[in-house]
SEVEX-348383 format. One record per atom (N, C-alpha, C): residue in three letters; atom name; x, y, z. Coordinates in Angstrom, 2 decimals. Layout:
<rs>
{r ALA, CA, {X, Y, Z}},
...
</rs>
This chain:
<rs>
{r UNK, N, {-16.07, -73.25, 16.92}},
{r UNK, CA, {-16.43, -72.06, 16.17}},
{r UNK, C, {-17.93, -71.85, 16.31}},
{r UNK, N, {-17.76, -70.46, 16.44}},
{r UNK, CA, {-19.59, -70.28, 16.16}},
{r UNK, C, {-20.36, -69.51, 15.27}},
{r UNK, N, {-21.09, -69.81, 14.58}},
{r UNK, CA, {-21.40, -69.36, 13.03}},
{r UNK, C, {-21.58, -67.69, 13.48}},
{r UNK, N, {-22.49, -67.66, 14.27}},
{r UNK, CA, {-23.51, -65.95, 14.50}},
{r UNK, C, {-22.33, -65.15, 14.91}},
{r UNK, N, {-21.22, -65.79, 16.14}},
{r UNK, CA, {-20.51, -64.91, 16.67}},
{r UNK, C, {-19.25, -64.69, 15.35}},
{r UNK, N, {-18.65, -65.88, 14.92}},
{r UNK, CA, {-17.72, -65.00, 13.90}},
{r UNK, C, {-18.20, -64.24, 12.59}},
{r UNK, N, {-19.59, -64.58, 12.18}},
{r UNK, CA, {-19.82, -63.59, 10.80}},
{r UNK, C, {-20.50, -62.40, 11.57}},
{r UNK, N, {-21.17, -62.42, 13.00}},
{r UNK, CA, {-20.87, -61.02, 13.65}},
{r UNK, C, {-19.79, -59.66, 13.55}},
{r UNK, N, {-18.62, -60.33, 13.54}},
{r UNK, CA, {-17.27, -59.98, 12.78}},
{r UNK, C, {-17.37, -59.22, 11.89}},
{r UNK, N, {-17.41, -60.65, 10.73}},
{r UNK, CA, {-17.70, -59.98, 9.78}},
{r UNK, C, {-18.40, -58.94, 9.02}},
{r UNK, N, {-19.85, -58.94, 9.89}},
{r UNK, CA, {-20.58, -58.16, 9.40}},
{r UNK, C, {-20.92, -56.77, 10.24}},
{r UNK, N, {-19.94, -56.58, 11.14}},
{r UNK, CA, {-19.45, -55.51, 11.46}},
{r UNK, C, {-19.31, -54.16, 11.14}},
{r UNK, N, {-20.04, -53.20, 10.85}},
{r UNK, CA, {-19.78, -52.27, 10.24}},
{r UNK, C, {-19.90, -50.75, 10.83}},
{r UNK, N, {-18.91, -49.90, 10.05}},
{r UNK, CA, {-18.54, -48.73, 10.66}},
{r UNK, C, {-19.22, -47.44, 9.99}},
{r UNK, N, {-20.25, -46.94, 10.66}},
{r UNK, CA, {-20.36, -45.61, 10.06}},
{r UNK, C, {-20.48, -44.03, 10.49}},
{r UNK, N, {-21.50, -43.35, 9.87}},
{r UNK, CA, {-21.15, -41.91, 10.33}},
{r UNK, C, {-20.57, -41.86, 11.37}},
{r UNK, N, {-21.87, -42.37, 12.65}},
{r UNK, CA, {-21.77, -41.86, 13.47}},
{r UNK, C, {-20.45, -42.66, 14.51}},
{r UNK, N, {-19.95, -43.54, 13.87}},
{r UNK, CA, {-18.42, -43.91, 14.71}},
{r UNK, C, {-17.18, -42.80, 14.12}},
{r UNK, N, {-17.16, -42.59, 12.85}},
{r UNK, CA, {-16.23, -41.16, 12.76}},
{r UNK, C, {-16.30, -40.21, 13.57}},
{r UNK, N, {-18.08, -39.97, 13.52}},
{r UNK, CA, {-18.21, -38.73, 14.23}},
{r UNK, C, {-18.01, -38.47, 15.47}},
{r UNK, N, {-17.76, -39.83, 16.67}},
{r UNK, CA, {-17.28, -40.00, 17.61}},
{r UNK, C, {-16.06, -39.92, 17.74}},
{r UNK, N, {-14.87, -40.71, 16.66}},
{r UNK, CA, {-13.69, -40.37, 17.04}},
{r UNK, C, {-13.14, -39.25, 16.97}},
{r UNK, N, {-13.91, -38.38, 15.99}},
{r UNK, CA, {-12.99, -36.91, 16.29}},
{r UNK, C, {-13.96, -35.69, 16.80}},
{r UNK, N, {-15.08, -36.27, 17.61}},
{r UNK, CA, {-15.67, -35.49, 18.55}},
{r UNK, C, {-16.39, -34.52, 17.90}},
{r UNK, N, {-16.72, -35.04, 16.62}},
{r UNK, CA, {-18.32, -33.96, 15.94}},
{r UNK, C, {-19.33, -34.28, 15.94}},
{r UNK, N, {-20.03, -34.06, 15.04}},
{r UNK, CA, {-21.40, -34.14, 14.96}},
{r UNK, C, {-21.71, -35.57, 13.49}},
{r UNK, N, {-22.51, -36.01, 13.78}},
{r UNK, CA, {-23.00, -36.43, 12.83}},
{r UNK, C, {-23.29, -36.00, 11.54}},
{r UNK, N, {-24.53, -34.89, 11.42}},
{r UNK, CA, {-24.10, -34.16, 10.82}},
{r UNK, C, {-23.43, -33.01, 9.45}},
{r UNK, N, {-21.96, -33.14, 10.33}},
{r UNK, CA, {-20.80, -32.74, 9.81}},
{r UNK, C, {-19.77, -33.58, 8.90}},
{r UNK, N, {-20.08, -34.80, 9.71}},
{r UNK, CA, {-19.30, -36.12, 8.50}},
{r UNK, C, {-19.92, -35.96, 7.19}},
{r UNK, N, {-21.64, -35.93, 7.54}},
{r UNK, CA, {-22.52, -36.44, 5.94}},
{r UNK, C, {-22.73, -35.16, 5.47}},
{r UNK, N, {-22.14, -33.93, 5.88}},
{r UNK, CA, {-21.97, -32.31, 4.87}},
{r UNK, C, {-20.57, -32.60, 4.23}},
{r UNK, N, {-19.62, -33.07, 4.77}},
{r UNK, CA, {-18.36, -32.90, 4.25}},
{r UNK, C, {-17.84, -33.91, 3.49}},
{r UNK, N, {-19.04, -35.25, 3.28}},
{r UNK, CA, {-19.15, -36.04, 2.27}},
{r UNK, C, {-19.74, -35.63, 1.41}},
{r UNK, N, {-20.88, -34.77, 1.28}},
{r UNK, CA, {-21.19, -34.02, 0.09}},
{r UNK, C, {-19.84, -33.68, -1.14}},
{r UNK, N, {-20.95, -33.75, -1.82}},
{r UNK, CA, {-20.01, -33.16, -3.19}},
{r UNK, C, {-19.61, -31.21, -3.25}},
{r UNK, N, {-18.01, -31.13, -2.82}},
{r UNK, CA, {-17.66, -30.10, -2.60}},
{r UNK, C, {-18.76, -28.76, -3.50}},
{r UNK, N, {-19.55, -29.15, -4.73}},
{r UNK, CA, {-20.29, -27.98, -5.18}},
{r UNK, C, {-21.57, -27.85, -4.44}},
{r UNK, N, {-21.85, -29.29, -3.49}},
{r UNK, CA, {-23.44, -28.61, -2.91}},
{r UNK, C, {-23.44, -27.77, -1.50}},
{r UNK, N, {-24.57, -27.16, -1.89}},
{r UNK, CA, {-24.78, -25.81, -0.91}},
{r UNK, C, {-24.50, -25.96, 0.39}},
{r UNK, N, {-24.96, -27.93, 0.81}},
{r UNK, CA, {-24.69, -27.63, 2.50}},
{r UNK, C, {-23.15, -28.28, 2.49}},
{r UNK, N, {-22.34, -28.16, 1.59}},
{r UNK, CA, {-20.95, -28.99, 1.92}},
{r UNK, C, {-20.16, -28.46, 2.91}},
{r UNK, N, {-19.56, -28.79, 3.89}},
{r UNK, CA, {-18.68, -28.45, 4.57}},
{r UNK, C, {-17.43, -29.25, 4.89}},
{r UNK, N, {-16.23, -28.78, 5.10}},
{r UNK, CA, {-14.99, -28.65, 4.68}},
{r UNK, C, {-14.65, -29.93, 6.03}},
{r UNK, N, {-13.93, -30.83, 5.75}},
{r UNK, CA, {-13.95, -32.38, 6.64}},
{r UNK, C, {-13.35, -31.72, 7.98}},
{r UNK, N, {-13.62, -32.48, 9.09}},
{r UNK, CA, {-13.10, -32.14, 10.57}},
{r UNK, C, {-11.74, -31.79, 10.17}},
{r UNK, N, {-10.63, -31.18, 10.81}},
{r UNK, CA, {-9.37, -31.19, 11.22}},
{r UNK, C, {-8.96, -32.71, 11.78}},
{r UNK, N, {-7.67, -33.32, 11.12}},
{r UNK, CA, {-7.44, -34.47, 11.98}},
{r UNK, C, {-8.21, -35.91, 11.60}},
{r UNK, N, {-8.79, -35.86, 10.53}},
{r UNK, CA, {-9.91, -36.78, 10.28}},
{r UNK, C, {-8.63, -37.91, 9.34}},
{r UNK, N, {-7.57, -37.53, 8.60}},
{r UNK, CA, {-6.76, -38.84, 8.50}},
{r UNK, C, {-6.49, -39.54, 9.51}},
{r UNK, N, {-6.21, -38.99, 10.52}},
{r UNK, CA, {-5.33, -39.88, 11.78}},
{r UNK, C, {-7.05, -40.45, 12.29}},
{r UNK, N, {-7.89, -40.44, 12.19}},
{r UNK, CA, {-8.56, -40.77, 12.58}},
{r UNK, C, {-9.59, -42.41, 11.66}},
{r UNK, N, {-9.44, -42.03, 10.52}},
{r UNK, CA, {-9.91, -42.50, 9.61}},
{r UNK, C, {-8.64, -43.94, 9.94}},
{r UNK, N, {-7.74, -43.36, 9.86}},
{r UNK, CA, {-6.46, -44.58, 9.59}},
{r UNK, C, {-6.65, -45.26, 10.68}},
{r UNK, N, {-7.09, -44.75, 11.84}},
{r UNK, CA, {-6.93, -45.30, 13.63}},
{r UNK, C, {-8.26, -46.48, 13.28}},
{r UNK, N, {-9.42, -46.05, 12.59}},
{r UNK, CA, {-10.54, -46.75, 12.64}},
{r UNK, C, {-10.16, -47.99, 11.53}},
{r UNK, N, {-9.46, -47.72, 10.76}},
{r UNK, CA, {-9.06, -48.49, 9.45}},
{r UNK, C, {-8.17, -49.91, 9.99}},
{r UNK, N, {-7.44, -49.66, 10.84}},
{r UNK, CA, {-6.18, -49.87, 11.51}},
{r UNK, C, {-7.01, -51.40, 12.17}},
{r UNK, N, {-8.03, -50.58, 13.27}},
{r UNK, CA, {-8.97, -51.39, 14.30}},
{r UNK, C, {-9.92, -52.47, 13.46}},
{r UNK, N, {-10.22, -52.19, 12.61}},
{r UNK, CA, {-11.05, -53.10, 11.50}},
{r UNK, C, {-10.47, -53.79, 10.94}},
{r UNK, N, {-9.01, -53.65, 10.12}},
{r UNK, CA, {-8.27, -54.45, 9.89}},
{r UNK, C, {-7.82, -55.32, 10.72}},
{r UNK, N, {-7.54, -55.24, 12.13}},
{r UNK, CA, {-7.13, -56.17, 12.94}},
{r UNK, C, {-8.03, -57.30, 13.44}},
{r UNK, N, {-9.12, -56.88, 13.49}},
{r UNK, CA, {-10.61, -57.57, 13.90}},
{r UNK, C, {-10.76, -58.50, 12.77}},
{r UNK, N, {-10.82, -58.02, 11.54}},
{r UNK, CA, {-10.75, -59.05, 10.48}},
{r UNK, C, {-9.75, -60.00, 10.61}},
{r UNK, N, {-8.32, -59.35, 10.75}},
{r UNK, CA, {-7.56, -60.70, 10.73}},
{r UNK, C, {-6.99, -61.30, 11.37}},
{r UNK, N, {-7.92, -61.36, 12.64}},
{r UNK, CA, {-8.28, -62.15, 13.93}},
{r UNK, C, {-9.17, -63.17, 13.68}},
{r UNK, N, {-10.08, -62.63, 12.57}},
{r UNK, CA, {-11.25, -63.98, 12.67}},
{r UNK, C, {-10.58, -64.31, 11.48}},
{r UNK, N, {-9.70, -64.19, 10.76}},
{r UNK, CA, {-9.34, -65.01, 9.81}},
{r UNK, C, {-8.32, -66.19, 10.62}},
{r UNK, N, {-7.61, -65.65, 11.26}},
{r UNK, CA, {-6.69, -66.44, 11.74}},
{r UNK, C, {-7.47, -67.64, 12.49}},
{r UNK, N, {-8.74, -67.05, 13.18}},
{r UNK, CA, {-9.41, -68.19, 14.32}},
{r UNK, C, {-10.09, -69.21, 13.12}},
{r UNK, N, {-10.28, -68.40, 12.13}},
{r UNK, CA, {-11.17, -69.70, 11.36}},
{r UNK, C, {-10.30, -70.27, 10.41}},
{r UNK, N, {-9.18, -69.94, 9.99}},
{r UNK, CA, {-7.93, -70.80, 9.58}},
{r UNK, C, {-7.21, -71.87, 10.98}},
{r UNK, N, {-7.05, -71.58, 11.86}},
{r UNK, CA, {-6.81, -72.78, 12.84}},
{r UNK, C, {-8.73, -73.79, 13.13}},
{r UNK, N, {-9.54, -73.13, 12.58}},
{r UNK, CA, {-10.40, -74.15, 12.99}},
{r UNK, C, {-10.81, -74.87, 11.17}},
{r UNK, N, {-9.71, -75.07, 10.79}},
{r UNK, CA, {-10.37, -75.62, 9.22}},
{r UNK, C, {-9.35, -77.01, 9.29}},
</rs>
């Protein structure tokens, strides 16, 4: 096992701008349509952004419990 490469893993993290890649917008457009629907620059979330959200959700979940599994066979 190696300390840096599996809490690499762990500390893995997903933001704007990987949404904004999977469904081909802007940056942006993620952090307007996270706004709070009353402020002025809010805009209304991509089209398609569940299947997308779930696809990224999906990929993170598996990555996690990959290094769980590798560091449960190394205990």
């Amino acid at each position: 096992m190696n300390f840096k490469r599996e809490t690499d893993v762990l500390f893995d993290r997903i933001d704007h701008a990987d949404l904004a890649k999977a469904l081909g917008v802007s940056v942006p457009l993620i952090r307007q349509a996270r706004l709070d629907p009353a402020a002025l620059a809010h805009r209304s979330p991509p089209e398609g952004w569940e299947k997308a959200v779930m696809r990224i959700a999906k990929d993170r979940a598996e990555r996690l419990s990959l290094l769980a599994e590798r560091l449960k066979k190394g205990l």
